[in-house]
BAVO-535927 format. One record per atom (N, C-alpha, C): residue in three letters; x, y, z. Coordinates in steps of 0.05 Angstrom, whole numbers, plus 5000, padded with zeros to 4 digits. Example, Ala and Ser with C-alpha at 12.3 -4.5 7.8 and 13.67 -1.06 7.14 Angstrom:
2
ALA526448865156/ALA524649105156/ALA526449345156/SER525749555142/SER527349795143/SER525850015157/
//
This chain:
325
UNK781564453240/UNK782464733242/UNK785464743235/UNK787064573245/UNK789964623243/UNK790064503219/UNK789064243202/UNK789064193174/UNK788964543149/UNK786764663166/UNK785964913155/UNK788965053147/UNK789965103174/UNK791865323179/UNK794765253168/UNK795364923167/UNK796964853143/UNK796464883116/UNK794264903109/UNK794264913075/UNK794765273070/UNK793265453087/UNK794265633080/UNK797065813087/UNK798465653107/UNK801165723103/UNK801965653078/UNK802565413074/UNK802765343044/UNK802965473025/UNK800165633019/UNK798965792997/UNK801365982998/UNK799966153025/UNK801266413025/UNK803566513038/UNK805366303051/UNK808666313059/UNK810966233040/UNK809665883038/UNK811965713038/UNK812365723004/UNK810365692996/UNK809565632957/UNK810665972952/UNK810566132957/UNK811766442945/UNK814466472950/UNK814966212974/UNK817866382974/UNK820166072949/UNK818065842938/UNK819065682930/UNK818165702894/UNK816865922886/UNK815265962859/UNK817665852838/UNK820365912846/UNK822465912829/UNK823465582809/UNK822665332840/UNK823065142843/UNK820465012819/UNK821564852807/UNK819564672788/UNK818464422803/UNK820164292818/UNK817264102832/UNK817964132868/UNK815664202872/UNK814364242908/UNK815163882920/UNK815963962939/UNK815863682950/UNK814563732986/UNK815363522999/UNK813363643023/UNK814663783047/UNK813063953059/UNK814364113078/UNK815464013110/UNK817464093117/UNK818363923152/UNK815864123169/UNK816864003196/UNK814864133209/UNK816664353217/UNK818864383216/UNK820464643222/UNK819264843198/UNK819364803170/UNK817764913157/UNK815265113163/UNK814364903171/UNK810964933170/UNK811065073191/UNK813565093214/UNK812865263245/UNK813665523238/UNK816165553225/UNK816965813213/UNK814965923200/UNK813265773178/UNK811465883163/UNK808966053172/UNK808065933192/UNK806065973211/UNK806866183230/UNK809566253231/UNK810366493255/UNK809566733237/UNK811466603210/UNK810966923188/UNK808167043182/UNK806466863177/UNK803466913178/UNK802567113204/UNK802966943224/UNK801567063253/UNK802867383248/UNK805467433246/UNK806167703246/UNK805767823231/UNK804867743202/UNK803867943180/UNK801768043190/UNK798967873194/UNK796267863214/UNK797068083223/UNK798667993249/UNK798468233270/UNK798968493265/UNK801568483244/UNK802468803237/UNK799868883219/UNK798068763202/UNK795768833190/UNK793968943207/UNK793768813228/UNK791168943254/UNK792669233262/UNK795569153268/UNK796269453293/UNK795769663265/UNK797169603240/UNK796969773217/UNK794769923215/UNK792269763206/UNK789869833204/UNK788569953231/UNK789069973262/UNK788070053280/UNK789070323276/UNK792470333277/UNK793170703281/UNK791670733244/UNK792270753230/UNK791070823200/UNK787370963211/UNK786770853223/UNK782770853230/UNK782571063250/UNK784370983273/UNK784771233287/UNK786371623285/UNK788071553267/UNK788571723253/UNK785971923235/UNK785871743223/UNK782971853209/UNK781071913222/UNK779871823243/UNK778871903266/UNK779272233276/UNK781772193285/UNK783272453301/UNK783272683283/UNK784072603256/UNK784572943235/UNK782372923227/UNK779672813226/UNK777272913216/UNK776073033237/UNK775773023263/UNK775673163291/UNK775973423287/UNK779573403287/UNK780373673284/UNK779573843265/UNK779373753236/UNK777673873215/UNK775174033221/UNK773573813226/UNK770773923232/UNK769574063261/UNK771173993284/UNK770474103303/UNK771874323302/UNK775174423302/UNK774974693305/UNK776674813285/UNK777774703251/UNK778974863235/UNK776974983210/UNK775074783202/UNK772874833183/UNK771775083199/UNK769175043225/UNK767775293228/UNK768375483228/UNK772075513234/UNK772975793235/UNK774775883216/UNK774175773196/UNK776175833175/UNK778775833173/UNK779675643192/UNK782775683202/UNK783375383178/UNK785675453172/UNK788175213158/UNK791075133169/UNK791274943152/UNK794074893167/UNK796574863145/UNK798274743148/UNK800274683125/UNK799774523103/UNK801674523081/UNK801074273067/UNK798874183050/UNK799273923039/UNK796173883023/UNK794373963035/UNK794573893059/UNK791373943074/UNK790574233081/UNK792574423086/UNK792574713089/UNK791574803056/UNK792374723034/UNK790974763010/UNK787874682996/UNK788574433016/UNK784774383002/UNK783074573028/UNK784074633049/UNK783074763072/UNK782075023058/UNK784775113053/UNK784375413035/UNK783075413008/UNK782175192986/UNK781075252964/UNK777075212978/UNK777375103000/UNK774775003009/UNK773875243010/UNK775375433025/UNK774475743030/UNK773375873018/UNK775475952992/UNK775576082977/UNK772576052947/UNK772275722945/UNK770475612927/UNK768775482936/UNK766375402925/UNK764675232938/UNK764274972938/UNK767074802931/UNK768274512931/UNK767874452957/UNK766774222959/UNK767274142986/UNK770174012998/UNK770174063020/UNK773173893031/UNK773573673024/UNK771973503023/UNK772873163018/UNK772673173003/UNK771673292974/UNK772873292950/UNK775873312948/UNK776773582958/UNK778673652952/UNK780573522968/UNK781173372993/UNK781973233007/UNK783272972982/UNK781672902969/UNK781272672953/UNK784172842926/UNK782572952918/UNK783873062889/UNK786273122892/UNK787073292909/UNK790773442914/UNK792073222921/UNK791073092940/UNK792972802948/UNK793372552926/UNK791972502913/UNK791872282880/UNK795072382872/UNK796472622864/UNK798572542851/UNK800172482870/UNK799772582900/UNK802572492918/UNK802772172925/UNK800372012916/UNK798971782923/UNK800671652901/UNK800571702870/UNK803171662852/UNK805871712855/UNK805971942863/UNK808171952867/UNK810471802891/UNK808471722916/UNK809171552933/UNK809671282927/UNK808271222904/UNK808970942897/UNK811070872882/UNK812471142858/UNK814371142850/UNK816771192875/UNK816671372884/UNK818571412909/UNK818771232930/UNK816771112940/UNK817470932964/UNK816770652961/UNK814970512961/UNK814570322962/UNK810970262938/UNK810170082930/UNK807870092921/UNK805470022954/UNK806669852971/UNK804569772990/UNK804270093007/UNK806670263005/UNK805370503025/UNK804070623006/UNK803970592971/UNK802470822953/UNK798970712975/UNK798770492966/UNK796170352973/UNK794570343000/UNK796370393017/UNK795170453045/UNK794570723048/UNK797470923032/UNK796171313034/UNK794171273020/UNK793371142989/UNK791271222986/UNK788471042991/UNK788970843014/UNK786270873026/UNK786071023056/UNK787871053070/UNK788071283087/UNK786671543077/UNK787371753063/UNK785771963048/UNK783171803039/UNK783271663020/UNK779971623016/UNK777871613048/UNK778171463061/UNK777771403093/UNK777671663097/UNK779271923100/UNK779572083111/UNK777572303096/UNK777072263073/UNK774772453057/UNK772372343062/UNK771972053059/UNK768772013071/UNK768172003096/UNK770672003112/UNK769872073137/UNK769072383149/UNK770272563131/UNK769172873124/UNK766772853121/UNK766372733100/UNK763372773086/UNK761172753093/UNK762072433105/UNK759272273122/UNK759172283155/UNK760772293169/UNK761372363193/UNK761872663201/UNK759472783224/UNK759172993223/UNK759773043262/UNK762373183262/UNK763073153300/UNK761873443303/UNK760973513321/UNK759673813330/UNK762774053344/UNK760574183334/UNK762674493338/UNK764474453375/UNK766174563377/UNK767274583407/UNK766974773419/UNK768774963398/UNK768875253408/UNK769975373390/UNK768875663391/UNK770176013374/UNK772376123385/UNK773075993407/UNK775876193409/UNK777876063392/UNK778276333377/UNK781576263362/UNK783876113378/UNK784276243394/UNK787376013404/UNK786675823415/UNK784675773421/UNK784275363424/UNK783075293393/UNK782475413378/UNK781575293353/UNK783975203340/UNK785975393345/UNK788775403333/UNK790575213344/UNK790575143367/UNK791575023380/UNK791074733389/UNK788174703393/UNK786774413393/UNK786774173363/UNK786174473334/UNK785374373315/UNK788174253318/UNK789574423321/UNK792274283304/UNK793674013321/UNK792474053342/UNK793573743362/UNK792273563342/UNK789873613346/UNK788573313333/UNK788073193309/UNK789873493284/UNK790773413262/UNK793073293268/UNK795873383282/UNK797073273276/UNK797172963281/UNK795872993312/UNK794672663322/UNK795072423303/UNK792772463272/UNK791472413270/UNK793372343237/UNK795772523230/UNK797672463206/UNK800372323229/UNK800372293249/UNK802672163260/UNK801871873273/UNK798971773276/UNK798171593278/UNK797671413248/UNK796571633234/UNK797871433197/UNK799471403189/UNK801171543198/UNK805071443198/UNK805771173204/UNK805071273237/UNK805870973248/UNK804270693232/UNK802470753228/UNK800970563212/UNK801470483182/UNK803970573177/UNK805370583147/UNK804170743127/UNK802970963132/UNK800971123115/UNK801171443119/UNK800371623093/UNK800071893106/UNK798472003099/UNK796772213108/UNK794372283100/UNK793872613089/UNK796972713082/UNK797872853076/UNK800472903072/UNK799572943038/UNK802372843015/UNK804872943009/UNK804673203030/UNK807473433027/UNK810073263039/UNK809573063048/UNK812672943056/UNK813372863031/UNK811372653020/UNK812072462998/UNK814272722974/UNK812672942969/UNK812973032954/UNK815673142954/UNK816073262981/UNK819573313000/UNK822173132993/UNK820372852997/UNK822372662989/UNK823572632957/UNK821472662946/UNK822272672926/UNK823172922914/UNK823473192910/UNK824373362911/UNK827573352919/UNK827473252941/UNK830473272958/UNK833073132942/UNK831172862930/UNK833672582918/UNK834072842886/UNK832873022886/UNK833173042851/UNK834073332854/UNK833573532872/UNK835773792868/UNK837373782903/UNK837873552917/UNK838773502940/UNK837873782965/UNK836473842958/UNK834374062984/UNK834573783008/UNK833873913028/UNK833773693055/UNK830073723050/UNK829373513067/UNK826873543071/UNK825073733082/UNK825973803109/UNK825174023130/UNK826774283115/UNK827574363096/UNK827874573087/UNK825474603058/UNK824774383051/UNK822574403019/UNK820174423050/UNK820574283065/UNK817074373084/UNK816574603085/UNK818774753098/UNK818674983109/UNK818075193083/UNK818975213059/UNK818475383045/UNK816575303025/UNK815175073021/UNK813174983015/UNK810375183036/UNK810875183056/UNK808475173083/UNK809075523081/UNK810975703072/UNK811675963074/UNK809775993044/UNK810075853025/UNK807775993007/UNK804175883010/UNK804075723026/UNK801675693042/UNK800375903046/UNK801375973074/UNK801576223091/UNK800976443078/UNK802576513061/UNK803076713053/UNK799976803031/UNK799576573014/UNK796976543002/UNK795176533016/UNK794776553039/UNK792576483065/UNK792276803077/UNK794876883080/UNK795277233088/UNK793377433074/UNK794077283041/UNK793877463019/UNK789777433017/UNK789177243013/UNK786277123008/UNK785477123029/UNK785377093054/UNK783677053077/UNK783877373085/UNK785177343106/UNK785677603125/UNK789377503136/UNK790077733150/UNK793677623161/UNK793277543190/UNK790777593202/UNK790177553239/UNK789677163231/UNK788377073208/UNK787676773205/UNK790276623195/UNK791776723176/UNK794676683165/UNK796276633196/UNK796076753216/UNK797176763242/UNK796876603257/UNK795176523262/UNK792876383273/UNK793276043262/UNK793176033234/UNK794075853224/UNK796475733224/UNK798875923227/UNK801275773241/UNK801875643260/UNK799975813275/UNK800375693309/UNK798575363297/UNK796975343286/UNK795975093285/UNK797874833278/UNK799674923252/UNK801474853238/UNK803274713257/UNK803674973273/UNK807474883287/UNK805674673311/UNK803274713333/UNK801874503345/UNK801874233333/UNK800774283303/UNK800673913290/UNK803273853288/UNK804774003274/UNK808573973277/UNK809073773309/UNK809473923321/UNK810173803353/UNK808773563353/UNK806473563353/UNK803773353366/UNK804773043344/UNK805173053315/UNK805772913300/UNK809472833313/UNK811072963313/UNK812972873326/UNK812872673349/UNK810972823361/UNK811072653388/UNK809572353394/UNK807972393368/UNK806372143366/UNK807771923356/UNK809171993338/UNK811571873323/UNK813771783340/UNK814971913353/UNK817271863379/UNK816471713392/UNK814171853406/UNK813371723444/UNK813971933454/UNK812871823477/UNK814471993506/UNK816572073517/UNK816971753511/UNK820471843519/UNK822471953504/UNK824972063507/UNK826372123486/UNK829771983484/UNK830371903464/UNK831471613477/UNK834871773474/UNK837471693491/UNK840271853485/UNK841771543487/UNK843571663459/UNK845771313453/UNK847771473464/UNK849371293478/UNK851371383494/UNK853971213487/UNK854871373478/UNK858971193481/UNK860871253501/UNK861871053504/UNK863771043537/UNK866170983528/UNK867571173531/UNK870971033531/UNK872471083557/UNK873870853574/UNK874270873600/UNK876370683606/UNK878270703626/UNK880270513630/UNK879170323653/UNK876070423664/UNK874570203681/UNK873370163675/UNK873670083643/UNK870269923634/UNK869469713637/UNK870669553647/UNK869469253661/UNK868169413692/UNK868369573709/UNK866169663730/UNK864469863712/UNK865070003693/UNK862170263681/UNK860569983668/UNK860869803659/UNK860169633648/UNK858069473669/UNK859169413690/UNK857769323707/UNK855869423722/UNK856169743728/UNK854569913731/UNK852069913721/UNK852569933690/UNK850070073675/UNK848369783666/UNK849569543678/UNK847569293672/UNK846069193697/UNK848169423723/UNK847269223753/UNK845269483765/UNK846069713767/UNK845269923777/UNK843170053761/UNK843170173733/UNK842670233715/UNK839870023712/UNK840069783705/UNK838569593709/UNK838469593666/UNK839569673653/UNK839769673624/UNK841569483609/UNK841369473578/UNK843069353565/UNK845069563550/UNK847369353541/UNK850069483524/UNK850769253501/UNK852869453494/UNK854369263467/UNK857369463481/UNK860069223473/UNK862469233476/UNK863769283458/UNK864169443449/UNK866569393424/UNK869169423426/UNK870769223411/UNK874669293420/UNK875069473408/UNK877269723402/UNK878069923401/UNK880469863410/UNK881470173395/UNK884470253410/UNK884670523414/UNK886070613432/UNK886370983442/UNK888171043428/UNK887671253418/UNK889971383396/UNK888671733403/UNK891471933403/UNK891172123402/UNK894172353390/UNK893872503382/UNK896972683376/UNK898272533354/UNK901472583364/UNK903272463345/UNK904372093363/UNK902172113381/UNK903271773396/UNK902371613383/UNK899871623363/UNK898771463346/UNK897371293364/UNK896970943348/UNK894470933372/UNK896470683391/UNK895170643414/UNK896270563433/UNK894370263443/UNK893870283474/UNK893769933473/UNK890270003471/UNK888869673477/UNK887169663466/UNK884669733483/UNK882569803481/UNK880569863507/UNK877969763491/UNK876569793511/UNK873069673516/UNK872069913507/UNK870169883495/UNK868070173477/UNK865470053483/UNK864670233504/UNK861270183512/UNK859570213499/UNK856670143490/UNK855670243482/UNK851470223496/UNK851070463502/UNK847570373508/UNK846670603505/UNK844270533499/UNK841270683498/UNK839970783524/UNK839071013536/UNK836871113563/UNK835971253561/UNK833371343573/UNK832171533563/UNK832971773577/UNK832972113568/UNK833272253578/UNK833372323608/UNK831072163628/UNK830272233655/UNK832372043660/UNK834171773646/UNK835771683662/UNK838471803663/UNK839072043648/UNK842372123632/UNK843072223653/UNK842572343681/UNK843572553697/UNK844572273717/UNK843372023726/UNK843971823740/UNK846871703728/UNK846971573702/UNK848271533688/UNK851271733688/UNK850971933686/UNK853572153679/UNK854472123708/UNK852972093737/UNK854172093762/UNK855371843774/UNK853471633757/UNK855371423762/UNK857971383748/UNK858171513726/UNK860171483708/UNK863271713727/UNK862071873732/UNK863672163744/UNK866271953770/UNK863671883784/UNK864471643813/UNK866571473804/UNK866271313776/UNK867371023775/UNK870371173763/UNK870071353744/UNK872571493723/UNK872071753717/UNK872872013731/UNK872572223723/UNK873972343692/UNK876872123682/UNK877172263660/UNK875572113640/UNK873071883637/UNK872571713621/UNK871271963599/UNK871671833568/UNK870472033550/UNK868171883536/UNK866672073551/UNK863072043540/UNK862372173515/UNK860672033497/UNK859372193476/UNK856972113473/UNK854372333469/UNK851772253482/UNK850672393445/UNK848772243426/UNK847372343417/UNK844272283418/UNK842172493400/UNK839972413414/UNK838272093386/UNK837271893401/UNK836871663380/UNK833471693382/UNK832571773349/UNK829571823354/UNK827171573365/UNK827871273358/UNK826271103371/UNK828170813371/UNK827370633385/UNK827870363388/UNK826970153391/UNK827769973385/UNK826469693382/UNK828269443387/UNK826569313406/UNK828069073418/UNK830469123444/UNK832168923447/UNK833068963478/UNK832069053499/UNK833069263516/UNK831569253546/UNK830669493546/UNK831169753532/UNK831470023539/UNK827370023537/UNK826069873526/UNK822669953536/UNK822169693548/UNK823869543579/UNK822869393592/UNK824069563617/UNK822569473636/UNK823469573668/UNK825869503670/UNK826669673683/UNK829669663691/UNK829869433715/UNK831369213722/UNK832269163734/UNK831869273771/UNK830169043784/UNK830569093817/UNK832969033839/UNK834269243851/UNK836069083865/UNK836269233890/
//
């Protein structure tokens, strides 16, 4: 078994990253341990990838079929368009699911990466035969849970293929690219992209479904945010203080969190800058910022705080328990 698991590090670590080199000679075992770490974590990011990617697809074909198809409701975006040509013609959805998304599936590969073109477009494929062949039963006719449910478990369902390096609807891709070439921001090409949606939905449907359909919109909006974020909502915090060896001690002893130090110097007016001070720096989540600002008030009432909000994180302590004391 472990003879096994050396030859194919080999193959597929150590020999790709040496293609350059004309003769191979043999590998240390430091090699071969590094090599074998990189594997295990490709693996794994392949499983968690492929889990949210399945469940995603899962969640927006739910929402599809249980409460936006029976009631004729749509939402934004590619998918609000093949929603609305489904209406209007006798195409079926996973056709059209399939067709509108193919150029953003190109176009993602020129704009971002080729491995995300290849995952959106087996995400959408997944997501049309899962239309097709997978049939979830009706919920319910009331409009504002149709409007409101559909759109949770669409958005669910494009913020779980995110996380999974994928999207299952191509109006970002298309945002992005738009933005680098007449500099539009992104969330400004959404928003007036999704206004001639709407507006086509007003005009062809009825304006009570056009209505109806926003509320779905702005639900998957939020729901995709939040899936994407988390729960928590994370605030980076800078400390400038003439007791930053105690705020310092605070927010690692009390606090139960981590920091970074940086040297600095105070400068303000025409005194220019002056001697040198400690510059705090940490991550907490919202429910901790009101603890934080009181311990800070206690230790130095003139210390100057600056709090922005940081959308996710990775590594250090801020998603381990805080500290018991």
């Amino acid at each position: 078994m472990n003879l096994f698991f050396t030859k194919l590090i080999k193959q597929l670590i150590l020999q790709q990253k040496q293609k350059s080199k004309l003769k191979q000679h043999g590998y240390s075992d430091y090699e071969l341990a590094k090599g074998f770490r990189e594997l295990k974590i490709t693996f794994l990011s392949f499983l968690k990838d492929s889990f949210f990617m399945a469940a995603g697809i899962g969640s927006a074909a739910f929402g599809l079929e249980s409460f936006l198809l029976p009631n004729n409701f749509i939402d934004g975006g590619a998918t609000g368009i093949s929603l609305l040509l489904s209406e209007l013609t006798s195409i079926p959805l996973y056709v059209l699911l399939l067709v509108i998304n193919i150029p953003f599936v190109f176009l993602g590969y020129k704009v971002i990466s080729k491995n995300f073109a290849i995952k959106t477009g087996i995400a959408i494929t997944g997501l049309s035969l899962c239309v097709a062949f997978i049939h979830f039963p009706e919920v319910t006719h009331d409009k504002l849970l149709v409007s409101v449910f559909g759109g949770f478990f669409l958005g669910a369902g494009i913020g779980l293929s995110v996380r999974g390096g994928a999207v299952i609807d191509g109006t970002e891709v298309l945002a992005i690219f738009i933005s680098r070439k007449i500099g539009i921001t992104i969330g400004d090409f959404i928003i007036v992209f999704n206004i001639f949606v709407f507006s086509a939905a007003a005009y062809l449907l009825t304006v009570e479904t056009a209505l109806y359909s926003m509320i779905t919109y702005l639900v998957a909006s939020r729901t995709l945010d939040f899936v994407i974020e988390g729960i928590d909502e994370y605030t980076g915090v800078t400390i400038v203080s003439a007791h930053s060896d105690t705020v310092r001690k605070m927010i690692m002893e009390k606090m139960g969190r981590g920091l970074t130090v940086y040297k600095g110097k105070r400068g303000f007016g025409s005194h220019g800058e002056r001697n040198d001070v400690d510059i705090i720096y940490t991550v907490i989540t919202r429910l901790e910022l009101n603890k934080l600002n009181t311990e800070i008030q206690k230790i130095d009432p003139n210390a100057f705080v600056v709090m922005h909000s940081v959308k996710d994180t990775k590594g250090g302590m801020i998603k381990k328990r805080a500290l018991k004391h």
